[in-house]
N, C-alpha and C positions, 0 to 999 in steps of 0.2 A: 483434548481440545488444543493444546499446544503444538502437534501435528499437525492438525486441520490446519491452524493458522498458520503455520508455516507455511504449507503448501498451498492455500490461498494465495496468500501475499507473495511467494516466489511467481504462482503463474500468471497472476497479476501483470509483473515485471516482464515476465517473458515475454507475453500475449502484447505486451504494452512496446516492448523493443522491436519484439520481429514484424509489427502490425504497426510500425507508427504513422500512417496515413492516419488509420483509427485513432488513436491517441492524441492526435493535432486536431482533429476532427470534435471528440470529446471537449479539448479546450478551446476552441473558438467558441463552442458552443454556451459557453458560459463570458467569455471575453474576445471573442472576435466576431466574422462575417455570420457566424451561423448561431445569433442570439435568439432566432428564434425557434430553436431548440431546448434552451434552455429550462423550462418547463418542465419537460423530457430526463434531463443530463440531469435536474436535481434531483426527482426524484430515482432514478438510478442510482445515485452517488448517496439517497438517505439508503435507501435500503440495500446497498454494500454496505455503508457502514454500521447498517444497523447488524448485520453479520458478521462484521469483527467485532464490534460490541459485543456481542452476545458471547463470542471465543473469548476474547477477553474477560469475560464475567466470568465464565465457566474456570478460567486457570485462575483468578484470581480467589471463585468458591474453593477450588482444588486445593488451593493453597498453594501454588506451583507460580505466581505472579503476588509482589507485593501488593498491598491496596492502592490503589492509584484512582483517578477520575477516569470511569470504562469508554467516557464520549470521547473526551478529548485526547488518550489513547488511541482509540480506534484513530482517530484523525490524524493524529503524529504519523502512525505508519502506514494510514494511506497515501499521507504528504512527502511521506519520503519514499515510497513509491513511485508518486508521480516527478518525483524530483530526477530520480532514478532512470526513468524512462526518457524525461527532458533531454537529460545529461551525458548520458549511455556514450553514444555516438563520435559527441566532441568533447568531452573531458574524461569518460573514465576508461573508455576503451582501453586505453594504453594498459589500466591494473590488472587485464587480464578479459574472458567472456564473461558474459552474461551474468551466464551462472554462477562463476567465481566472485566477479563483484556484488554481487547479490548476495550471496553466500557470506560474506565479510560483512555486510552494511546489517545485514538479517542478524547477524551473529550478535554484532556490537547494539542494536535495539533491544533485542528480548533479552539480551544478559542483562540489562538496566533495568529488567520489569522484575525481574526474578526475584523470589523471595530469599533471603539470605539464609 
């Protein structure tokens, strides 16, 4: 399960970077021109995260995640996902692509989940 969610959450970022018409699109929809989608954009976003949830339950049975709260997990790193995607362009460019920044942000979340 800690695969899957890796690679969820990486393509996530990607899809979210190389696609950010889509990803502006997603957030107006909750707080700009395109509220009446909203509707829509929630439940998409329960049941994303009801799938990191679920990864996150799975590594936390495994024992491979310490016990943590699996909603509000799921939600940290979808939030720093979409922080991720915001950001990309005009501040974190400079640390390198995509995938590097990602790769570094990913690293230092799940190491904080890990079971000791």
């Amino acid at each position: 399960p800690l695969q899957a969610l890796r690679e969820l959450l990486t393509l996530d970022v990607k899809l979210g970077v190389e696609h950010k018409e889509l990803a502006q699109l997603w957030i107006s929809s909750f707080f700009g021109d395109n509220r009446q989608f909203v509707g829509t954009a929630a439940d998409v976003l329960e049941e994303y995260a009801d799938l990191v949830q679920d990864l996150v339950r799975q590594c936390v049975e495994r024992g491979l995640f310490r016990e943590v709260d699996e909603r509000l997990t799921a939600f940290l790193l979808l939030g720093i996902n979409e922080m991720t995607i915001a950001f990309y362009d005009n501040l974190l460019q400079s640390f390198g692509s995509v995938d590097d920044v990602y790769a570094s942000l990913q690293d230092m979340m799940l190491k904080g989940l890990l079971k000791e």
